[in-house]
PDB file with SEQRES, HELIX, SHEET and CRYST1 records, atoms N, CA, C and O in Angstrom:
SEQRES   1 A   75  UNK UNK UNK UNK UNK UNK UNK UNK UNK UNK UNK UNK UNK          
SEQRES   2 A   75  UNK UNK UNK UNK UNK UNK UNK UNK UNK UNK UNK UNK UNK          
SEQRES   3 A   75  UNK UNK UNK UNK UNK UNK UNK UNK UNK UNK UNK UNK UNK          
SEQRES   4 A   75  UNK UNK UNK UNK UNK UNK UNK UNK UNK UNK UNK UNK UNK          
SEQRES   5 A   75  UNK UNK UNK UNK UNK UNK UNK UNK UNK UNK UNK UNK UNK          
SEQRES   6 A   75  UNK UNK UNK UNK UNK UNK UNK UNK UNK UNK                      
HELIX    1 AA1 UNK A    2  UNK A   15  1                                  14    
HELIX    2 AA2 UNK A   26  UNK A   39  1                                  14    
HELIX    3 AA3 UNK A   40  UNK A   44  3                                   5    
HELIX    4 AA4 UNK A   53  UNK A   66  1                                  14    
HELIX    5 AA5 UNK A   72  UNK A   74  5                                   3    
CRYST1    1.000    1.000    1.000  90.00  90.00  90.00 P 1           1          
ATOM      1  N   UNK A   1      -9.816   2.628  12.716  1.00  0.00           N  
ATOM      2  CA  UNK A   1      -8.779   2.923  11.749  1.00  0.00           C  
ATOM      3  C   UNK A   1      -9.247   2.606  10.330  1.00  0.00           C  
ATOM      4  O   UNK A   1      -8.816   3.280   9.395  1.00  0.00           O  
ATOM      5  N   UNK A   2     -10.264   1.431  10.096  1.00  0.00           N  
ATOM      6  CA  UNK A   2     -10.737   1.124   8.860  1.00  0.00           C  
ATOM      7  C   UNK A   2     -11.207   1.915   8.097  1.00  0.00           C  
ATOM      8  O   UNK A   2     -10.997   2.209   6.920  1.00  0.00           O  
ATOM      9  N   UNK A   3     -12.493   2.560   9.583  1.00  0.00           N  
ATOM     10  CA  UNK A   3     -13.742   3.339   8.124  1.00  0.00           C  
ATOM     11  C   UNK A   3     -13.192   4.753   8.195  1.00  0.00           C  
ATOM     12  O   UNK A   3     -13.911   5.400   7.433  1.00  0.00           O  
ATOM     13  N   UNK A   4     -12.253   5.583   8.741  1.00  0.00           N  
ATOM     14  CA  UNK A   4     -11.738   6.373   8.329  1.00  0.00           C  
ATOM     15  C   UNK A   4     -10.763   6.651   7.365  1.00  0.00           C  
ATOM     16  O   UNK A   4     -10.699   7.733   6.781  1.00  0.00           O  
ATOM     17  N   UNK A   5      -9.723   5.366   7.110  1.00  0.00           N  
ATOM     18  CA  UNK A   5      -9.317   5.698   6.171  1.00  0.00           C  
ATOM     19  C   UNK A   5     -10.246   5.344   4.592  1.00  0.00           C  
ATOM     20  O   UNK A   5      -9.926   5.858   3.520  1.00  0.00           O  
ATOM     21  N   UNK A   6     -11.239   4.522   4.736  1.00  0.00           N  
ATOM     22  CA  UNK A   6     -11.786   3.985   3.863  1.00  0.00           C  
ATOM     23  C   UNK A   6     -12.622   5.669   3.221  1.00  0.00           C  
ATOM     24  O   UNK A   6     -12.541   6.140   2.087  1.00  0.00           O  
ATOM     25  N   UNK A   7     -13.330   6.197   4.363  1.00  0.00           N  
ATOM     26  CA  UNK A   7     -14.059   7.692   3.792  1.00  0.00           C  
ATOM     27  C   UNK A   7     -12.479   7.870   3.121  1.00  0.00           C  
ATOM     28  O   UNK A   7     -12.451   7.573   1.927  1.00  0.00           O  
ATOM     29  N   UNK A   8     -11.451   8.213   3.578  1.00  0.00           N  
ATOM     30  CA  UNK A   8     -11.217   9.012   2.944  1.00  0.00           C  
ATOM     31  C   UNK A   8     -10.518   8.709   1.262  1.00  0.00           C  
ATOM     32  O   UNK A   8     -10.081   9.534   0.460  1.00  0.00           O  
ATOM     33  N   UNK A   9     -10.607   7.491   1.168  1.00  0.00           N  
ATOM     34  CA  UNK A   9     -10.401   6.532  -0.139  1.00  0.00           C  
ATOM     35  C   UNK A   9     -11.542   6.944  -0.884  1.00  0.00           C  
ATOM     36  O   UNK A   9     -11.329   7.259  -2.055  1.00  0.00           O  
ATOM     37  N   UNK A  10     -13.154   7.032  -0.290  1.00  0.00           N  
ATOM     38  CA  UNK A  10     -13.792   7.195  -1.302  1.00  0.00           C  
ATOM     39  C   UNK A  10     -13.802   8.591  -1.328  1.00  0.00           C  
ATOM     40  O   UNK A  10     -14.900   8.868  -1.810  1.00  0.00           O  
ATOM     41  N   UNK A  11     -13.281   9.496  -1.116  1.00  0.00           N  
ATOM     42  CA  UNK A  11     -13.242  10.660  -1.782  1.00  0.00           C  
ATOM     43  C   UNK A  11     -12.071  10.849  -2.868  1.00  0.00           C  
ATOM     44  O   UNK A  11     -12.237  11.494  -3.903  1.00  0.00           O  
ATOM     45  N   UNK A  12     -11.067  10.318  -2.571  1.00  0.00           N  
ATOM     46  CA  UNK A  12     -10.299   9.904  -3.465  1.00  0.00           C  
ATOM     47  C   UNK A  12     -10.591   9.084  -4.920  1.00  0.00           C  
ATOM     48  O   UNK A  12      -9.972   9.128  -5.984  1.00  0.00           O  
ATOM     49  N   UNK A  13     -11.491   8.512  -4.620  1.00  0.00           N  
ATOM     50  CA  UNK A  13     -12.679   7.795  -5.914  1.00  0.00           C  
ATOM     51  C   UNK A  13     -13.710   8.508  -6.370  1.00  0.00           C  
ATOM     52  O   UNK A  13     -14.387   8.025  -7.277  1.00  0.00           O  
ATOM     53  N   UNK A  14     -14.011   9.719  -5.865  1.00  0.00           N  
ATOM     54  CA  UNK A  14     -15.496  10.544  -6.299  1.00  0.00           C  
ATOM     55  C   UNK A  14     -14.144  11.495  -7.100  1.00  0.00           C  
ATOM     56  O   UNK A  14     -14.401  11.904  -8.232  1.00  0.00           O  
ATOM     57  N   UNK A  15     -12.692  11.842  -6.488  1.00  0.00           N  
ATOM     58  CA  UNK A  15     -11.905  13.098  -7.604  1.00  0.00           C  
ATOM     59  C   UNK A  15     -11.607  12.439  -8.661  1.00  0.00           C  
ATOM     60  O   UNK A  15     -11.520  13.107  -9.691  1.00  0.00           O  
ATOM     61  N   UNK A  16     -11.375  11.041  -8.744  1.00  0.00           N  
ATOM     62  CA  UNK A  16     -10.934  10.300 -10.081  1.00  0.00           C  
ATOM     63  C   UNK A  16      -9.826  10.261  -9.855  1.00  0.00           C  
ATOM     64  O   UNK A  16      -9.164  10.156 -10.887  1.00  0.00           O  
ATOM     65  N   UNK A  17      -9.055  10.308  -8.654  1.00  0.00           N  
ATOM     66  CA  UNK A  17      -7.870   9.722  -8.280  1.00  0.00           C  
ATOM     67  C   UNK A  17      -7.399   8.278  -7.680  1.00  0.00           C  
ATOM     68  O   UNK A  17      -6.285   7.901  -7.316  1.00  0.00           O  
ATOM     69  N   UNK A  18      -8.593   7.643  -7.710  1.00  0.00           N  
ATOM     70  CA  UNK A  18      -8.363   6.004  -7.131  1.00  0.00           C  
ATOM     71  C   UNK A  18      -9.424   5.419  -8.209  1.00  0.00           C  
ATOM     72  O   UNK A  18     -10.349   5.917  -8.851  1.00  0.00           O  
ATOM     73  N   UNK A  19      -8.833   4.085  -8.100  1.00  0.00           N  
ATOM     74  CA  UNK A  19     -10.220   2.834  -9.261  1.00  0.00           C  
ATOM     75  C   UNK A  19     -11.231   3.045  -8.530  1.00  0.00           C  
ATOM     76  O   UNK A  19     -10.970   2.943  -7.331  1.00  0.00           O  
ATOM     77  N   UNK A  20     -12.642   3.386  -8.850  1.00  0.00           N  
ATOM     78  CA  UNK A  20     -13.527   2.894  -8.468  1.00  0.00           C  
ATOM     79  C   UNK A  20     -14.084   1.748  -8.510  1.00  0.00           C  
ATOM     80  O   UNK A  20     -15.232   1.682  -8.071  1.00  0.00           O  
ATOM     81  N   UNK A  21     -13.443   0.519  -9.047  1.00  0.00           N  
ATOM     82  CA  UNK A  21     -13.731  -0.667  -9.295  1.00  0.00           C  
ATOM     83  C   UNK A  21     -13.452  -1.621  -7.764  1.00  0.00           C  
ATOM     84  O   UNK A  21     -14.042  -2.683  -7.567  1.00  0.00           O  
ATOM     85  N   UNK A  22     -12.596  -1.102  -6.906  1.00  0.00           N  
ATOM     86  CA  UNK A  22     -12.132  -1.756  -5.909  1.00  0.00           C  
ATOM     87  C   UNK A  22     -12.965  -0.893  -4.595  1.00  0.00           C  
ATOM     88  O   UNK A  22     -13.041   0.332  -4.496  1.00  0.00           O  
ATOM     89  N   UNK A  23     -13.485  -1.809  -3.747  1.00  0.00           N  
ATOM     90  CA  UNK A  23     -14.567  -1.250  -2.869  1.00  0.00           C  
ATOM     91  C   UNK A  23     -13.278  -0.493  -1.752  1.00  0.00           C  
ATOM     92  O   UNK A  23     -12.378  -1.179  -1.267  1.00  0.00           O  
ATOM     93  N   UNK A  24     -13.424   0.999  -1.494  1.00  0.00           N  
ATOM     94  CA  UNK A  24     -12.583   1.575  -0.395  1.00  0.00           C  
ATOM     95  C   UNK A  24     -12.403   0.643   0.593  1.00  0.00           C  
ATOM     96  O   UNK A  24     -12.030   1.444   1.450  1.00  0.00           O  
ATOM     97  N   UNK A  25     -12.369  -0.530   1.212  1.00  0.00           N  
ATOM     98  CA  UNK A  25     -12.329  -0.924   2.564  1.00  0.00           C  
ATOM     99  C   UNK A  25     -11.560  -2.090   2.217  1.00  0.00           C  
ATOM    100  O   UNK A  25     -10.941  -2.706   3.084  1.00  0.00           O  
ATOM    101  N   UNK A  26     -11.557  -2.440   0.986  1.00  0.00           N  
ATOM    102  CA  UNK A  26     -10.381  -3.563   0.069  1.00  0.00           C  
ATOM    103  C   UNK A  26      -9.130  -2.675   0.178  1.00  0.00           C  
ATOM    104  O   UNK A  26      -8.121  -2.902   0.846  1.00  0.00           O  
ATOM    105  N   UNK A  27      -9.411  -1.552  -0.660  1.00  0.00           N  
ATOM    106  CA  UNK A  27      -7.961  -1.050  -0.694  1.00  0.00           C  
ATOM    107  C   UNK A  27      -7.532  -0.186   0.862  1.00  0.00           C  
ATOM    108  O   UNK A  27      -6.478   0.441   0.753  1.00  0.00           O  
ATOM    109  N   UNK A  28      -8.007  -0.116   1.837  1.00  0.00           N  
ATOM    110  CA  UNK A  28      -7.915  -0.043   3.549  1.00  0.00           C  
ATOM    111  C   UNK A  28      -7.267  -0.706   3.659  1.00  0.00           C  
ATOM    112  O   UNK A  28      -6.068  -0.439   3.727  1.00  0.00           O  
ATOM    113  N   UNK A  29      -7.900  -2.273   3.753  1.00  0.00           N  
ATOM    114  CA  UNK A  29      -7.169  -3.438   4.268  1.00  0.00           C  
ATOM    115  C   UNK A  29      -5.939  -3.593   3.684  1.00  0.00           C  
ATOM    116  O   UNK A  29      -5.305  -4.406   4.355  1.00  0.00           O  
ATOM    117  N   UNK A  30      -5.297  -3.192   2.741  1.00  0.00           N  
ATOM    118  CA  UNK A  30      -4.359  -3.406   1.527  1.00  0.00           C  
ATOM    119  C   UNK A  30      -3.589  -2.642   2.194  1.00  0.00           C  
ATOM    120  O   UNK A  30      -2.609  -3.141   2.747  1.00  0.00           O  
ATOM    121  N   UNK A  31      -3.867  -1.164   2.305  1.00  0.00           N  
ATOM    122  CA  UNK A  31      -2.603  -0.048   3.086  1.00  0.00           C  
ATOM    123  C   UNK A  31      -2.408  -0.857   4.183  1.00  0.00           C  
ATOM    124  O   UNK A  31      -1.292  -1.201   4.575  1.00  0.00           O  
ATOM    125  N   UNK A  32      -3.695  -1.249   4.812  1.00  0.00           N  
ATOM    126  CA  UNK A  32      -3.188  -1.473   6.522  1.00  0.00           C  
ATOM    127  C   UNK A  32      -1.825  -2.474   6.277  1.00  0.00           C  
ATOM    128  O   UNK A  32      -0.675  -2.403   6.712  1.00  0.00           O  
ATOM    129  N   UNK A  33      -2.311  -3.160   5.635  1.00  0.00           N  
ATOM    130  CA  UNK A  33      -1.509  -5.170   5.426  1.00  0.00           C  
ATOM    131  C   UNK A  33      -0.504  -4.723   5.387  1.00  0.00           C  
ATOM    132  O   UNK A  33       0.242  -4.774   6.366  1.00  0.00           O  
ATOM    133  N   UNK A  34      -0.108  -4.059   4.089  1.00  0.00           N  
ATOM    134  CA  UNK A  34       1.338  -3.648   3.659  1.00  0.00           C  
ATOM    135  C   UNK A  34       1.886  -2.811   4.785  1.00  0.00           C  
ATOM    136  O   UNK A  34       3.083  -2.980   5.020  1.00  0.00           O  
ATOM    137  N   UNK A  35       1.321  -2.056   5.426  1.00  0.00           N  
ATOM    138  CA  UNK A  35       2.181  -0.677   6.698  1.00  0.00           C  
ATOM    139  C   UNK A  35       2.541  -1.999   7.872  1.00  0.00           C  
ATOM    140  O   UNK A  35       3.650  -2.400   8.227  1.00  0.00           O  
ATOM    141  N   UNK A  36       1.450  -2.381   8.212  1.00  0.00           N  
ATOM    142  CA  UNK A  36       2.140  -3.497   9.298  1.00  0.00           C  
ATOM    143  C   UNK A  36       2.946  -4.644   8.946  1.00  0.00           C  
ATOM    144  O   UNK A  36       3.699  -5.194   9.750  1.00  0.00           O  
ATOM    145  N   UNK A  37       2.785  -5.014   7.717  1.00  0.00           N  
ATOM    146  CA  UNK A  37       4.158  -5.944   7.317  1.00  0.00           C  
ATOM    147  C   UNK A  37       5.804  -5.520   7.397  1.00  0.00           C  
ATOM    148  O   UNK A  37       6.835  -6.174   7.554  1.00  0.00           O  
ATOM    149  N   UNK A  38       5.505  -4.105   7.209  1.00  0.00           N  
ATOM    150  CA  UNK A  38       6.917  -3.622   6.972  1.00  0.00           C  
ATOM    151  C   UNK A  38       6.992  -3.001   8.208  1.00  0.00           C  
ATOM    152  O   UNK A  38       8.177  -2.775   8.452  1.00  0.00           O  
ATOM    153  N   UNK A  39       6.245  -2.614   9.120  1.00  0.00           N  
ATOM    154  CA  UNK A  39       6.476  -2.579  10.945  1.00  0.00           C  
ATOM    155  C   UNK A  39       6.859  -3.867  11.367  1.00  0.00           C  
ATOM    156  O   UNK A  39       7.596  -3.768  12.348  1.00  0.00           O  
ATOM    157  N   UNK A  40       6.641  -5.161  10.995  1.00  0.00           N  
ATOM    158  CA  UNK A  40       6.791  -6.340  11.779  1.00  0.00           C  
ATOM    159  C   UNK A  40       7.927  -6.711  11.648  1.00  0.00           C  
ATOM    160  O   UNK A  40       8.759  -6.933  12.528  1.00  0.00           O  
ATOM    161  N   UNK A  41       8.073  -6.846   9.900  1.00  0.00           N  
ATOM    162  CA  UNK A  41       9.412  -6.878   9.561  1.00  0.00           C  
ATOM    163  C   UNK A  41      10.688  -6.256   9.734  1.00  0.00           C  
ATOM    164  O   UNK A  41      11.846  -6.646   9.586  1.00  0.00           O  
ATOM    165  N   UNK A  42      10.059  -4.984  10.155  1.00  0.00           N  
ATOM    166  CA  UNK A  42      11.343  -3.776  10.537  1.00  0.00           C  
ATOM    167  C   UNK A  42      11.571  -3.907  12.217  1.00  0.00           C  
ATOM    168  O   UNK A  42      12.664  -3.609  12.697  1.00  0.00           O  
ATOM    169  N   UNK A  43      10.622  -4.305  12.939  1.00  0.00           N  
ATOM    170  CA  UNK A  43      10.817  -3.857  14.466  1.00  0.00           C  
ATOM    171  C   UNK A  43      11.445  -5.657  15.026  1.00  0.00           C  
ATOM    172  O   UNK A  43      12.374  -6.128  15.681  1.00  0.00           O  
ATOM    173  N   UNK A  44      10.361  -6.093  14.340  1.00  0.00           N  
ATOM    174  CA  UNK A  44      10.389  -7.630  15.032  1.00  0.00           C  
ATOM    175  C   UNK A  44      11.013  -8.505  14.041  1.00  0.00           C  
ATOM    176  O   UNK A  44      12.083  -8.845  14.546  1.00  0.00           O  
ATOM    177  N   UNK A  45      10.926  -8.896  13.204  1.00  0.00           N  
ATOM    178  CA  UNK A  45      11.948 -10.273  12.036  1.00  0.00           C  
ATOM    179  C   UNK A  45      12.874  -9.922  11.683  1.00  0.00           C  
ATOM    180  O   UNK A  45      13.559 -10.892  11.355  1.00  0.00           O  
ATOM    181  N   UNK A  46      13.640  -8.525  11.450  1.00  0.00           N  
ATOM    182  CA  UNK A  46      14.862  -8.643  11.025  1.00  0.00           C  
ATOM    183  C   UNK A  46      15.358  -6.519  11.711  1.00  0.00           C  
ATOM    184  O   UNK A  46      16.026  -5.697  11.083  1.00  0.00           O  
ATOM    185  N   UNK A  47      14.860  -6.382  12.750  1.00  0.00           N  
ATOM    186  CA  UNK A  47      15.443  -5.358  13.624  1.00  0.00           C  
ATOM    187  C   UNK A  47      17.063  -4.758  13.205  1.00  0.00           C  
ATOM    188  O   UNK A  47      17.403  -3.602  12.955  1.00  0.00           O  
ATOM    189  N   UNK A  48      17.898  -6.043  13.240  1.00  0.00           N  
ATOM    190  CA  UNK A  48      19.431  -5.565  13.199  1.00  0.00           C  
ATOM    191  C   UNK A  48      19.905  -5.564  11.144  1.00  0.00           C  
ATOM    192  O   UNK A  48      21.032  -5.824  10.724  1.00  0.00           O  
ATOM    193  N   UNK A  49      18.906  -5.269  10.410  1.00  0.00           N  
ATOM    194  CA  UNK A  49      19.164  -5.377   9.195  1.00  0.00           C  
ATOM    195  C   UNK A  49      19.083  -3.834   8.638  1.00  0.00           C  
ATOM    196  O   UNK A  49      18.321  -3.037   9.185  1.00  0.00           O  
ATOM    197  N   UNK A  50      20.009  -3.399   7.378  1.00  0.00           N  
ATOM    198  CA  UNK A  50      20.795  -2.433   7.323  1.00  0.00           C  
ATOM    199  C   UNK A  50      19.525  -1.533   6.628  1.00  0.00           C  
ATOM    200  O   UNK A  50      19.670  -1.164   5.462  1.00  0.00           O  
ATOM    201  N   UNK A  51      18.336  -1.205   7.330  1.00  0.00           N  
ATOM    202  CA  UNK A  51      17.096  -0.653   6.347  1.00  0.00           C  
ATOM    203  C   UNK A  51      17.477   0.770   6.130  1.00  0.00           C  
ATOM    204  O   UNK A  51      18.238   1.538   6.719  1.00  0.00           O  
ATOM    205  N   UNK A  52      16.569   0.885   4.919  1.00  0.00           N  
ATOM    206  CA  UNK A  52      17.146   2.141   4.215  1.00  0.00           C  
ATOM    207  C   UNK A  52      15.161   2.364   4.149  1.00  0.00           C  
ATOM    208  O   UNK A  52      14.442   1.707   3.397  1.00  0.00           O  
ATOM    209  N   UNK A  53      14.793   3.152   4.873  1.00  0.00           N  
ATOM    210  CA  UNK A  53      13.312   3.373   5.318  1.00  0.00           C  
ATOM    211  C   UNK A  53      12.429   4.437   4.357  1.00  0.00           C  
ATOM    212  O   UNK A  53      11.201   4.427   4.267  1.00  0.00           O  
ATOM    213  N   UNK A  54      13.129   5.143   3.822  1.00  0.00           N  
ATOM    214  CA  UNK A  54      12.789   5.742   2.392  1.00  0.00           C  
ATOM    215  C   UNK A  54      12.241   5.146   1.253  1.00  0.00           C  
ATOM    216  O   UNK A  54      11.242   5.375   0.572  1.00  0.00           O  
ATOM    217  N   UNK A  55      13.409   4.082   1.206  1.00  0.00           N  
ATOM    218  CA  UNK A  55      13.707   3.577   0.017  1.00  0.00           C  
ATOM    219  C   UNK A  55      12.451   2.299   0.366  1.00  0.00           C  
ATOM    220  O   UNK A  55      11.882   1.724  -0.561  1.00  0.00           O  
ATOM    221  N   UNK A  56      12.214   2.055   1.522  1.00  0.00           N  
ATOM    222  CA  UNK A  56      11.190   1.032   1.550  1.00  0.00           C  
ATOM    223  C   UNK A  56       9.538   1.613   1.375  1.00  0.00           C  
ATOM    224  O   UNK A  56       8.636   1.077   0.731  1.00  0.00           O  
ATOM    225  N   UNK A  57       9.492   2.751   2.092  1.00  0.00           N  
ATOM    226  CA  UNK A  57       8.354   3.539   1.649  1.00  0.00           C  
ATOM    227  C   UNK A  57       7.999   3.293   0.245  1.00  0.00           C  
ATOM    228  O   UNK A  57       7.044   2.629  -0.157  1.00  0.00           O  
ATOM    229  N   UNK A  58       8.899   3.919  -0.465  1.00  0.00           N  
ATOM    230  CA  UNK A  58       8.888   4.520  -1.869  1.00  0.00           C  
ATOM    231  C   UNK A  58       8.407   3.282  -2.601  1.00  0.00           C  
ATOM    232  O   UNK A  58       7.692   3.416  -3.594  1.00  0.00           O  
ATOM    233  N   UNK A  59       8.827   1.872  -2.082  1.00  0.00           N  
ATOM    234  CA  UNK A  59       8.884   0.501  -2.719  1.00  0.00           C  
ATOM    235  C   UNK A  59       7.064   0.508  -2.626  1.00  0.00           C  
ATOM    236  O   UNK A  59       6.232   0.487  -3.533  1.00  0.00           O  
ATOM    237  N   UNK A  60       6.911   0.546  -1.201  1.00  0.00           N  
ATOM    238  CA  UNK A  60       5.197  -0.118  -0.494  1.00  0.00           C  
ATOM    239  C   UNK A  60       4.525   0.997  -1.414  1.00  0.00           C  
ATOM    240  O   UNK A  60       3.790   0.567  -2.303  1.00  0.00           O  
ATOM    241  N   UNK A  61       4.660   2.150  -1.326  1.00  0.00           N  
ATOM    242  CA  UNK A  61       3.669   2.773  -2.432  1.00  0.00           C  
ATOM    243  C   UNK A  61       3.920   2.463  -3.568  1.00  0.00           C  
ATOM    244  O   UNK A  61       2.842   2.262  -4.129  1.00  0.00           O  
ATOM    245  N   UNK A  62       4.846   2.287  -4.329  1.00  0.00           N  
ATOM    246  CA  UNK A  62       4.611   1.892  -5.895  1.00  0.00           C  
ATOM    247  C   UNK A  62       4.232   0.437  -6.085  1.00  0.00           C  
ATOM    248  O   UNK A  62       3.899  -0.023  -7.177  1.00  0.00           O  
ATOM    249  N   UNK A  63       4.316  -0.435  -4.682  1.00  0.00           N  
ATOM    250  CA  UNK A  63       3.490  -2.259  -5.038  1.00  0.00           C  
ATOM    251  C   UNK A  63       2.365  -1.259  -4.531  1.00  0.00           C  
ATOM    252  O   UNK A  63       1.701  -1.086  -5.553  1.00  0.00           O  
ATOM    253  N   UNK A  64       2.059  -0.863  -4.002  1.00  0.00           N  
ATOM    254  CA  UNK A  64       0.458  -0.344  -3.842  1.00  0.00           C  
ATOM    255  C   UNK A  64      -0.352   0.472  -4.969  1.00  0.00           C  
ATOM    256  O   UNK A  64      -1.513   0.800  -5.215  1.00  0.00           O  
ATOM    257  N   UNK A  65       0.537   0.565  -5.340  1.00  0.00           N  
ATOM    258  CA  UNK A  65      -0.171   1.927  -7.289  1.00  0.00           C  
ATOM    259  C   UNK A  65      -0.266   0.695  -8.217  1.00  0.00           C  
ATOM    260  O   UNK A  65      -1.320   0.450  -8.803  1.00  0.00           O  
ATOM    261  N   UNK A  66       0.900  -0.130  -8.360  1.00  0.00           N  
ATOM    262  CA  UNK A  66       1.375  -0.961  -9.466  1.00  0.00           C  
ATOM    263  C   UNK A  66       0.989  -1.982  -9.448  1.00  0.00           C  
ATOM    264  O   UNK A  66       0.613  -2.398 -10.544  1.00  0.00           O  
ATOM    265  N   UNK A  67       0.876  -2.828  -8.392  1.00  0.00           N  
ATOM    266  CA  UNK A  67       1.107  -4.305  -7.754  1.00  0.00           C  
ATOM    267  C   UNK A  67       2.361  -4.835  -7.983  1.00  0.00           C  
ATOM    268  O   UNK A  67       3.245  -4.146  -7.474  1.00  0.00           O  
ATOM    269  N   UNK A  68       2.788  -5.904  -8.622  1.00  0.00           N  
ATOM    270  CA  UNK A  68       3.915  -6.804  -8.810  1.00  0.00           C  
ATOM    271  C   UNK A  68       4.359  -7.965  -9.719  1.00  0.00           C  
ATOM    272  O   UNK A  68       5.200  -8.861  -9.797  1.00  0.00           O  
ATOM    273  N   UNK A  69       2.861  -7.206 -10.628  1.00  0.00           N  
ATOM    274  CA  UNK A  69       3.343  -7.741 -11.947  1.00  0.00           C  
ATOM    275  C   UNK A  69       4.140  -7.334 -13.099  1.00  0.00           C  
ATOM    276  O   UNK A  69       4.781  -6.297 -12.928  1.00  0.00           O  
ATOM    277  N   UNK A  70       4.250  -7.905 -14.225  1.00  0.00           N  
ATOM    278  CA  UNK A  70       4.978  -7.280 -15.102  1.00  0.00           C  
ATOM    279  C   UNK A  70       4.056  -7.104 -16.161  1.00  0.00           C  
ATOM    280  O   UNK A  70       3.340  -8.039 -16.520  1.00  0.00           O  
ATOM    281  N   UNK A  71       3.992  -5.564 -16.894  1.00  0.00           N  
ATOM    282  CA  UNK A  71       2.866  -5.118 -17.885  1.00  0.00           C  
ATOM    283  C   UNK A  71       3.156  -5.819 -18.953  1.00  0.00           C  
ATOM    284  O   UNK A  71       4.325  -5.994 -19.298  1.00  0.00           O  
ATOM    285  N   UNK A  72       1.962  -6.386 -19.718  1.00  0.00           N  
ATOM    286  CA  UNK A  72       2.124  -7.156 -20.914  1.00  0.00           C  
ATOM    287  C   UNK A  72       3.202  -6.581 -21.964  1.00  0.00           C  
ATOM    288  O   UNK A  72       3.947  -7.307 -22.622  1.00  0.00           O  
ATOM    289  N   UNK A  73       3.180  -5.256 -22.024  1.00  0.00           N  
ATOM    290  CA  UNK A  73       4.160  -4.859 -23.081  1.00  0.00           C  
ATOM    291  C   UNK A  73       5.423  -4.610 -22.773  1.00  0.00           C  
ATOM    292  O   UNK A  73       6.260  -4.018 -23.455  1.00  0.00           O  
ATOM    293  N   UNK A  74       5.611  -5.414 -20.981  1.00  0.00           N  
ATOM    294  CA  UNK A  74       6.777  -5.033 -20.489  1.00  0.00           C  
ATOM    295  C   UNK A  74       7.813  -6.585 -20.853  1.00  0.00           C  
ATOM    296  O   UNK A  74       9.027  -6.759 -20.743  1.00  0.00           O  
ATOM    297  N   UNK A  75       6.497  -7.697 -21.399  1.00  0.00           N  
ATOM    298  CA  UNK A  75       7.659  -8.704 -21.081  1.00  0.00           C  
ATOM    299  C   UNK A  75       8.215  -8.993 -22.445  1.00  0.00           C  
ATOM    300  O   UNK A  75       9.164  -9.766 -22.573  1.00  0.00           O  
TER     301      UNK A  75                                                      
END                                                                             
């Protein structure tokens, strides 16, 4: 599951659509982390909680574009 998604990260880094500063298999491990956190959390730690599964997507990709800081000219 790693080095396939990782090829396909670095092609995503040869179009100039990902940092090339971060080695493809960093930002792998990063999708993987985040997809199974929010499987663990959704199936197994909190199952009977009112998820809105869109709206959590939409969240994991923009901490994955953005991270979770706040931009200097934001504070």
């Amino acid at each position: 599951m790693l080095q396939p998604l990782a090829g396909t990260l670095k092609r995503y880094q040869k179009r100039g659509q990902l940092r090339i500063d971060l080695a493809p298999e960093t930002v792998a491990r990063a999708i993987i982390s985040l997809n199974l956190g929010y499987i663990i959390a959704r199936a197994l730690l909190a199952p009977e909680a009112d998820w809105d599964d869109d709206a959590e997507i939409a969240d994991t990709v923009e901490l994955l574009l953005h991270g979770a800081g706040v931009a200097e000219s934001a504070k």
